[in-house]
N, C-alpha and C positions, 0 to 999 in steps of 0.2 A: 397680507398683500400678496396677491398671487401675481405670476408673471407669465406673457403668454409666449416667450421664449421656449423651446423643447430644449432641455439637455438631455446630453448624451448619459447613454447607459450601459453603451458598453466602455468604459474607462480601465483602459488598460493598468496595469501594476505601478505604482510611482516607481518602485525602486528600479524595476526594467526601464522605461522612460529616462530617467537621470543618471542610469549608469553611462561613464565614460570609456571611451578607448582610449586609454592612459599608453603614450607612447614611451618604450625603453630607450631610455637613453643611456649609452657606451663609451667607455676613455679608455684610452690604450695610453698608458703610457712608457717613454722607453727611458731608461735609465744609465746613464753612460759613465762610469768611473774612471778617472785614468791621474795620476802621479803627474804632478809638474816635472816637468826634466829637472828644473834647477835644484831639487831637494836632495835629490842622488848626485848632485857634481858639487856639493858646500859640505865644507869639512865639520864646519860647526854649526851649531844654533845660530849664534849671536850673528854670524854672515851671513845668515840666510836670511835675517831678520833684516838687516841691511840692504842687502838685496833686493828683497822685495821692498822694502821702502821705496829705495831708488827706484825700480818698476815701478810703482805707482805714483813717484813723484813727476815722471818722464810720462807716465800718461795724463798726469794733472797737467802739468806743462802745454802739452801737443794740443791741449783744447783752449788755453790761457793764448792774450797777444804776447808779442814780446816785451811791453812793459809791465805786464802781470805776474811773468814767469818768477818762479822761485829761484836762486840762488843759494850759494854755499854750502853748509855742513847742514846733516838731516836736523829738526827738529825731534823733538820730544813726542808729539802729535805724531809727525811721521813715521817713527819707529815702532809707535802703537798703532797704526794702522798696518805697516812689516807684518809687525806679530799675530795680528789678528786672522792678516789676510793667510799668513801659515795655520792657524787655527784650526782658522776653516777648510783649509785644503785637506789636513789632516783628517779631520773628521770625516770629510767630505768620503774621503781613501779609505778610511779604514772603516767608517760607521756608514756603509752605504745602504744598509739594508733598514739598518734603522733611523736613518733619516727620512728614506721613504716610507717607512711607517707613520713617521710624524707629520710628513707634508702628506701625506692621502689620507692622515685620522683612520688606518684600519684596526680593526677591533687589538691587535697586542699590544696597540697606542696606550692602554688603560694597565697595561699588565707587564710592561717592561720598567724596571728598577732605572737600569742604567741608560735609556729611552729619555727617561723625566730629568733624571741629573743631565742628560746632556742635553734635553730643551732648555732647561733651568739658561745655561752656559751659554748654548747658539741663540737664544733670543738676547742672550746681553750682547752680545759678541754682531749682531747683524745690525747694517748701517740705518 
C-alpha cells in the first residue's frame, strides 16, 4: 500500500528536537542560631523544665476560652513537653550545623555518626 503523502527527508536529529532547557532552580537558605535568655538566668535543670512548662502552658492557655483553660499544678504531660521543648533548643544551640545537614539531606547526611544518633532522638522528640 503506497501513499501519495510526501514525507520529509530532511528529519532533523531526535535527540536535538527533545532536548530540554531544564531551568536551575536555587535556595538560599539562612540559618539563625540564638540561646533562649531563660537557659542562662535558671539555676538548675529541673527549673528550667518548669519554666518552660509553665511557657507553654500559658501559650496553650492564650489560644483556650476561659472555660477550657488549665488550672493548678503542671501535669506530667506538661513537664514532658518543658523537657522536650529544652531538648530541642539544645540541640538547636549547640548541633546547628548538623541539623542543617539533616534538614537539607546534604551529602555528610550519610557520613556523620553523631548526625544519625541525633536524628534517631529529634525525630522522637518532634511533635
Amino acid at each position: 500500500m503506497t501513499s501519495d503523502i510526501p514525507f520529509p527527508t530532511d528529519v532533523p536529529n531526535c535527540q536535538e528536537a527533545l532536548k530540554e532547557d531544564r531551568k536551575q532552580t536555587s535556595c538560599a537558605v539562612g540559618w539563625s542560631v540564638e540561646e533562649l535568655p531563660v537557659i542562662s538566668r535558671v539555676s538548675s535543670f529541673r527549673k528550667l523544665q518548669r519554666v518552660l512548662a509553665w511557657c507553654l502552658r500559658f501559650i496553650s492557655n492564650a489560644k483556650l476560652t476561659s472555660t477550657e483553660r488549665k488550672f493548678g499544678t503542671l501535669t506530667t504531660k506538661e513537664l514532658e513537653k518543658g523537657l522536650i521543648c529544652c531538648i530541642k533548643q539544645v540541640q538547636v544551640t549547640n548541633f546547628a550545623s548538623e541539623l542543617k545537614c539533616l534538614c537539607l539531606r546534604t551529602p555528610e547526611f550519610s557520613t556523620c555518626i553523631l548526625l544519625l544518633i541525633m536524628m534517631v532522638f529529634y525525630v522522637l522528640v518532634v511533635d
